[in-house]
N, C-alpha and C positions, 0 to 999 in steps of 0.2 A: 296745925300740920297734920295731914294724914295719912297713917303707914299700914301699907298692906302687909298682909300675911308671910311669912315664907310659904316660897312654891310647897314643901315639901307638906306644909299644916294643911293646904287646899283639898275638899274632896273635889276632883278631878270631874267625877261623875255626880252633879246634880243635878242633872238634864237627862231623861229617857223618853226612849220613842217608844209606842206599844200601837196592835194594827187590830183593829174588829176587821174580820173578813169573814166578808157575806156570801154566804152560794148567791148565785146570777138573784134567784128567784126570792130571797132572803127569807128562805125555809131553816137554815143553818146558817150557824156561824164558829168559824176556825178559831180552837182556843189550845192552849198548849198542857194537859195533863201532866205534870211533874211526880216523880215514880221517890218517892223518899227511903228516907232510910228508919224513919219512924212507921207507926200503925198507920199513918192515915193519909191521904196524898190528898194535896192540891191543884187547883185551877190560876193559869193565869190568862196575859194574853201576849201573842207574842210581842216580840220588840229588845230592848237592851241601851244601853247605856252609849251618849254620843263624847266619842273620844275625843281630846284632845287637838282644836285642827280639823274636825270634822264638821260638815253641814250635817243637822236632823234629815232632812229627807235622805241622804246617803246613809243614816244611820240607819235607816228603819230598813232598807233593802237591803244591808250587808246583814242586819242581824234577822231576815226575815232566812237567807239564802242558810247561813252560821246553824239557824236553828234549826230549821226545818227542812232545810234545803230545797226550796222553794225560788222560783224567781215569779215577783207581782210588779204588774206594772199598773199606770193610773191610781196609782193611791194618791190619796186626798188629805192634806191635814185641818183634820175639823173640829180640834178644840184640844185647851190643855188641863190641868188641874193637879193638884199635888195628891202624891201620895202619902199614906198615913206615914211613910218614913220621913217625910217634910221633902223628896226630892221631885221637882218639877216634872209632870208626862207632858211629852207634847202627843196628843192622840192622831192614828189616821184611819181613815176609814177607807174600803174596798173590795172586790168583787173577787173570787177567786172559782173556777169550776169543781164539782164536787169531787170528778173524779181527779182533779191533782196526785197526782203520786209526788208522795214527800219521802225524806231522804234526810232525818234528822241525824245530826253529828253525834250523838249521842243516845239514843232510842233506850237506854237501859233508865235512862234518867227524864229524860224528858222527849214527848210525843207531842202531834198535833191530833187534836179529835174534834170531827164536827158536833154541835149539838143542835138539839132543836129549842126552840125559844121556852119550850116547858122545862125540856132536862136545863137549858141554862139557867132557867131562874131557881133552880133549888142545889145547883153547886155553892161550894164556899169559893168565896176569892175574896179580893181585895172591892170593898164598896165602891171605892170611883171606878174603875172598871166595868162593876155591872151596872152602874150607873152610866156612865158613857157608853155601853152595849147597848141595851135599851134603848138611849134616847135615840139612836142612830139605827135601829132595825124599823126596817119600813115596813107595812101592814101590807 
């Protein structure tokens, strides 16, 4: 016989969307600078956790709009991979202009900043993200 969890034990969120977004020419790509409360701040990439009830691709445009206040459209989901916390990314990849004017919910906390493929490779973040950066930045 086999018994599930109570609702209440389940993490809810083990499923996240995160988005590489390329300028047109893929000179930059859109990452999210997070402003901490310690010495040192991080890089990630945008995206968020797919609620309860939700399809991933609506996930990734609610928390694209959440974050950054951004609307993208034509994004593409081109691969997954866990994160170091064991939670599933479903990755997308897409084309954003540089001049975007964004409109994050929060700006004291978290930003979006383009970089260039040099300043990206010597950020910290999370290794499957710069790894799925990378493999998806076209020459």
């Amino acid at each position: 016989m086999h018994f599930m969890e109570p609702p209440e034990s389940r993490d809810l969120h083990r499923v996240s969307t995160k988005a590489a977004l390329y300028s047109p020419d893929y000179s930059h790509v859109m990452v999210t600078r997070v402003l901490p409360d310690t010495e040192y701040e991080w890089y990630g990439l945008p995206g968020g956790h797919v609620d309860e009830g939700e399809i991933p691709d609506d996930t990734i445009i609610r928390e694209l709009d959440e974050e950054l206040g951004i609307t993208v459209s034509g994004l593409t989901r081109a691969d997954f991979f866990v994160h170091l916390n064991g939670k599933i990314v479903l990755a997308y990849v897409g084309t954003l202009p540089l001049a975007t004017e964004m409109h994050p919910s929060d700006p004291a906390r978290e930003i979006g900043v383009w970089l260039s493929k040099e300043e990206f490779e010597k950020i910290s973040t999370e290794p499957s993200y710069k790894k799925f950066v990378l493999e998806n930045w076209h020459e």
